[in-house]
Phi, psi and omega in degrees: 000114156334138151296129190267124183275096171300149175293307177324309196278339177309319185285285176334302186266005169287310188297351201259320146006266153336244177334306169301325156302323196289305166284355161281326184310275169033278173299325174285357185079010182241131175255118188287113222219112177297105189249157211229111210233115168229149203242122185060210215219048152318115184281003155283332180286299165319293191275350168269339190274297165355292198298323198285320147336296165308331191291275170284359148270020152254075129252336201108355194264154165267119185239142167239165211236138165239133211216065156270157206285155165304334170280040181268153179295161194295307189307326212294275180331347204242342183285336206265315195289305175308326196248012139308281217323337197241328151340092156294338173292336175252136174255346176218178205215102175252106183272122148332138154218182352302159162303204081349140195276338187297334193238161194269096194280343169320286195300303172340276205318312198291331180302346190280166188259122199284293170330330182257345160271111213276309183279339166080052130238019154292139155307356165264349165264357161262352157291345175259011139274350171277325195275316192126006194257161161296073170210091168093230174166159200299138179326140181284338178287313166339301185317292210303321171331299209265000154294282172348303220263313188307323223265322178276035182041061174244141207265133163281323172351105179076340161300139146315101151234149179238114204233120188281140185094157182221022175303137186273033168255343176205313205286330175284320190295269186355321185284293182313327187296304142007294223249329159302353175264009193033046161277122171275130211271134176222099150316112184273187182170171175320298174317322181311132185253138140102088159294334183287321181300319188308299170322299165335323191247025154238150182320304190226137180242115185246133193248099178240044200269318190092023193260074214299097182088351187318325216249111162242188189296027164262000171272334176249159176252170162288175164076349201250184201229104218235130182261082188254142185248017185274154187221109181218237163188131199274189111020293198267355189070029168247142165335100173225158169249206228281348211221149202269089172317294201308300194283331226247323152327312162306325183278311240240158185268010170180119258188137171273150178273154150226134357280181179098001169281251178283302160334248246323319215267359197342298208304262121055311203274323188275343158314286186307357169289283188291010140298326194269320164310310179291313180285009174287302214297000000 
């Protein structure tokens, strides 16, 4: 039986992190503060702003909602974005997304301030996952991969890894995070030939194809460390990710659950962004 990596304990000791950081700020006159720009009443939108709020008033963080109607115009938004971005009082910036098909989200998105980006998605904040400097910071699903691993001691050093998808929310940053941890990195993708063989020869696998249940146990071995970030809904209307748990668990020596995995730790990661943001500022 695997070990399961749970999210919950990853979080416990990201929060307890998280709240001391908070209270040095404090002591220091700076209160960290999220500002929340969400554009209509996407009910996926909602219940993550739900969460995310919640979150941060038990840590100490402070938020303020930016709240527009769905027609709102590209110039309204990109002027809301311009008065965070001049706001010294907010330190990070979590934008809804997909948009309205009406606004130009490339252009939106890039209007954001890098420094100021909690969630990592400006191009500046993925040139500072590539190089390694401190200039914005990594997509949170990314993060929270390598908070998981870091947190059940497991050392990338010299590992095989292998990261399924190349997408620029979790499968390129993950990688780059990955090869900072000086692990060797291989991307698998749609393309990839004999894929099952590929998997195979690596130490730690984070499966992020967006492919529901796809990867069962003919992909995996013993001894290896399966990070999974797919979030989907099964057959059965249960919660399942990208990789066939049930089959693929008995084998591999250690395992994300979904749910309770990599989600659980998202929020917690991103909080903690906008805590490293005040103290940056």
């Amino acid at each position: 039986m695997a070990l399961l990596l749970k999210g919950a304990n990853v979080n416990e000791k990201l929060n307890e992190t998280i709240k001391q950081e908070v209270e040095v700020l404090k002591q220091k006159g700076v209160i960290p503060k999220l500002g929340i720009i969400r554009v209509g009443e996407r009910e996926e939108d909602i219940s993550y702003e739900r969460g995310a709020m919640k979150r941060c008033n038990m840590l100490g963080v402070e938020v303020t909602q930016f709240l527009l109607p769905e027609q709102v115009s590209e110039n309204e938004l990109l002027q809301v974005i311009k008065k965070i971005n001049e706001d010294d009082s907010i330190h990070g910036v979590l934008l809804f997304r997909p948009l309205p098909k009406h606004l130009n989200e490339e252009r939106i998105c890039q209007a954001i301030e890098p420094k100021k980006d909690v969630d990592g998605i400006t191009n500046g904040s993925l040139t500072g996952v590539f190089t390694g400097e401190k200039k914005g910071f990594a997509p949170c699903t990314a993060q929270a991969c390598m908070e998981i691993l870091d947190f059940y001691g497991i050392d990338s050093t010299g590992k095989k890894a292998i990261v399924v998808g190349r997408s620029l929310v979790v499968g390129k940053p993950v990688a780059m995070l990955l090869l900072q941890k000086n692990a060797t990195v291989t991307i698998c993708h749609t393309k990839t030939k004999d894929m099952e063989a590929v998997i195979k020869e690596a130490d730690i696998v984070i499966v992020a194809a967006g492919r529901k249940e796809e990867f069962n146990q003919n992909y995996f071995r013993k001894d290896q460390v399966v990070i999974d970030v797919g979030i989907h809904v099964n057959e059965a209307g249960k919660l399942c990710g990208d990789v066939k748990f049930d089959e693929v668990e008995p084998i591999v020596d250690s395992i994300t659950p979904v749910p309770g995995g990599v989600g659980t730790v998202t929020t917690s990661v991103l909080v903690s962004h906008v805590v490293e943001a005040a103290k940056r500022a």
